[in-house]
C-alpha positions as CSV (number, residue, x, y, z in Angstrom):
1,X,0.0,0.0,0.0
2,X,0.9,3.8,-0.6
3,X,2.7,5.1,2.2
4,X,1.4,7.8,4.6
5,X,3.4,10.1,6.7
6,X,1.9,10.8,10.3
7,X,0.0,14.2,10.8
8,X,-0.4,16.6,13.3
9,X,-3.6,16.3,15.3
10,X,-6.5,18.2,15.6
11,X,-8.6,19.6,17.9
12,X,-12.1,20.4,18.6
13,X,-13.6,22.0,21.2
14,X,-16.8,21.2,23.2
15,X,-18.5,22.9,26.6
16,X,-15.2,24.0,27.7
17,X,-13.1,20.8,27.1
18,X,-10.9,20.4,24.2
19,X,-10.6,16.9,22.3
20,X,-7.7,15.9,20.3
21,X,-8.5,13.7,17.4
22,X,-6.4,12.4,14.3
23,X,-8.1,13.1,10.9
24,X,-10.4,10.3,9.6
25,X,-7.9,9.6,6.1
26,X,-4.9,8.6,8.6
27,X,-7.0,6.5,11.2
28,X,-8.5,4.5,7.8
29,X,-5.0,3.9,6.4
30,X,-3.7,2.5,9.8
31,X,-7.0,-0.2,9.6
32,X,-6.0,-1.0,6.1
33,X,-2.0,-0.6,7.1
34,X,-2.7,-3.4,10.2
35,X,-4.7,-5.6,7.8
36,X,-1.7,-5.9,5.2
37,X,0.2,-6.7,8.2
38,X,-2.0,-9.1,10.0
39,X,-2.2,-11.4,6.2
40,X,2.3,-11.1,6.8
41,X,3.2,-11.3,10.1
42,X,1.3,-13.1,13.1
43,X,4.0,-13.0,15.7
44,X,4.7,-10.2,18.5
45,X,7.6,-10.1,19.7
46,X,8.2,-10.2,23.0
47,X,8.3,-7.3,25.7
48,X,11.3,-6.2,26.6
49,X,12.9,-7.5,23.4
50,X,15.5,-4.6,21.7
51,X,14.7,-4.4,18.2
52,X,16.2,-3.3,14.8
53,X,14.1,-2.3,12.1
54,X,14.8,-1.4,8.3
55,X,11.8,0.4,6.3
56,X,11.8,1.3,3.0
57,X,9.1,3.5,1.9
58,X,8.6,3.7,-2.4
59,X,6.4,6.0,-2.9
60,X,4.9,7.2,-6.3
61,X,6.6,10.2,-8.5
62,X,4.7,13.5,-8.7
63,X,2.5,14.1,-11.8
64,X,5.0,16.6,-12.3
65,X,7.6,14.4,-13.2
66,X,8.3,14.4,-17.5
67,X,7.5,11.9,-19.3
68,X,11.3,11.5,-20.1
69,X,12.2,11.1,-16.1
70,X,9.1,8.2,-16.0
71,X,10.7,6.5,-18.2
72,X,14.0,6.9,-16.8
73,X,15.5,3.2,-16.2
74,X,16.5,4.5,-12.5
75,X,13.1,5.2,-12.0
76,X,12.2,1.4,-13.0
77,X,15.1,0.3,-10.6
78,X,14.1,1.8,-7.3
79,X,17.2,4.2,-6.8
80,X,15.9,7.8,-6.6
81,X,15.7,8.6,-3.2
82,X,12.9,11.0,-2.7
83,X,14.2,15.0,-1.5
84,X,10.6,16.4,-0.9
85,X,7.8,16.0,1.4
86,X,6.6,13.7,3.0
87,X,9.1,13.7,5.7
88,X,10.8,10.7,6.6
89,X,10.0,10.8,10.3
90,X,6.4,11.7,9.6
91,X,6.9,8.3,7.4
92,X,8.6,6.4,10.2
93,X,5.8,7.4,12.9
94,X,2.9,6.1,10.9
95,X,4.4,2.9,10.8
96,X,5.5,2.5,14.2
97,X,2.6,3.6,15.5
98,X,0.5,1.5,14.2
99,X,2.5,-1.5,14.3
100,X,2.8,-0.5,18.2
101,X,0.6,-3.9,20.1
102,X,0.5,-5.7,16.8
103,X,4.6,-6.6,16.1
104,X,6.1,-5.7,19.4
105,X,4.4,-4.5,22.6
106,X,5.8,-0.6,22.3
107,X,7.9,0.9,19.9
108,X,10.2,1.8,22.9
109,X,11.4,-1.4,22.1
110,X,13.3,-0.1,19.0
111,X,17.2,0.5,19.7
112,X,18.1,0.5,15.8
113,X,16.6,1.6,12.9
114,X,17.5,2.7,9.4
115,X,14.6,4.3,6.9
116,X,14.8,5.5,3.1
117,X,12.0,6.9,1.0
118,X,12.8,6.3,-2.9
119,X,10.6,7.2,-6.0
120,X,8.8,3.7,-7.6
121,X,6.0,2.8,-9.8
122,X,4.7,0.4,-7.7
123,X,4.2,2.2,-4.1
124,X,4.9,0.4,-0.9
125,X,6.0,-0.2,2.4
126,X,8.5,-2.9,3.2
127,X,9.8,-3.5,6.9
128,X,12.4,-5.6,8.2
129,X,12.4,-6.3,12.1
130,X,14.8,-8.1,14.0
131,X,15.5,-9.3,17.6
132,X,18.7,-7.3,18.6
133,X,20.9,-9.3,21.7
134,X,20.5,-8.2,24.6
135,X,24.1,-8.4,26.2
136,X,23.4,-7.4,29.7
């Protein structure tokens, strides 16, 4: 699936109180994020496991791009790291955050990680995690 960087939430307010919500778009991707995930990975690991995790994030050229750059063989290859929004942290946090009680207990968990965003025809996530020893 397309990825989708986190977003700031929003607030409403009500009789004196003020909710925070996140907007509807984001909560439906992290559903349809967690069902892709639930159909590849059943196991959680456990708590208090250190973990390394690799993402790669190919996400889909602007319409802006000519039609000499779509073509581009680097472009069929996967190589073009992405230079513009979204940001790779926003990237990172969607992720995590919805993978948080679904593939590890909390993403406090995570003592490595390593993350690149690069232009592809075919958009997706793919995510590498890893047990890391503990050597206390």
């Amino acid at each position: 699936m397309e990825p989708m960087a986190s977003p700031r939430p929003r607030f409403s307010g009500r009789g004196g109180f003020v909710k925070s919500y996140m907007p509807k778009e984001y909560t439906n991707w992290k559903k349809q994020f967690l069902l892709a995930w639930s159909l590849y990975q059943a196991e959680k690991f456990e708590q208090g496991q250190a973990l390394s995790v690799k993402i790669i994030f190919y996400i889909k050229p602007p319409a802006a791009f000519s039609k000499v750059k779509k073509n581009h063989p680097l472009l069929e290859s996967e190589v073009i790291p992405v230079i513009k929004k979204p940001d790779i942290d926003n990237l990172q946090k969607s992720v995590l955050d919805a993978l948080n009680g679904y593939a590890w207990h909390d993403d406090n968990q995570i003592s490595e990680i390593y993350a690149r965003k690069l232009y592809s025809l075919k958009p997706r996530i793919e995510i590498w995690i890893e047990g890391v020893e503990n050597n206390v």
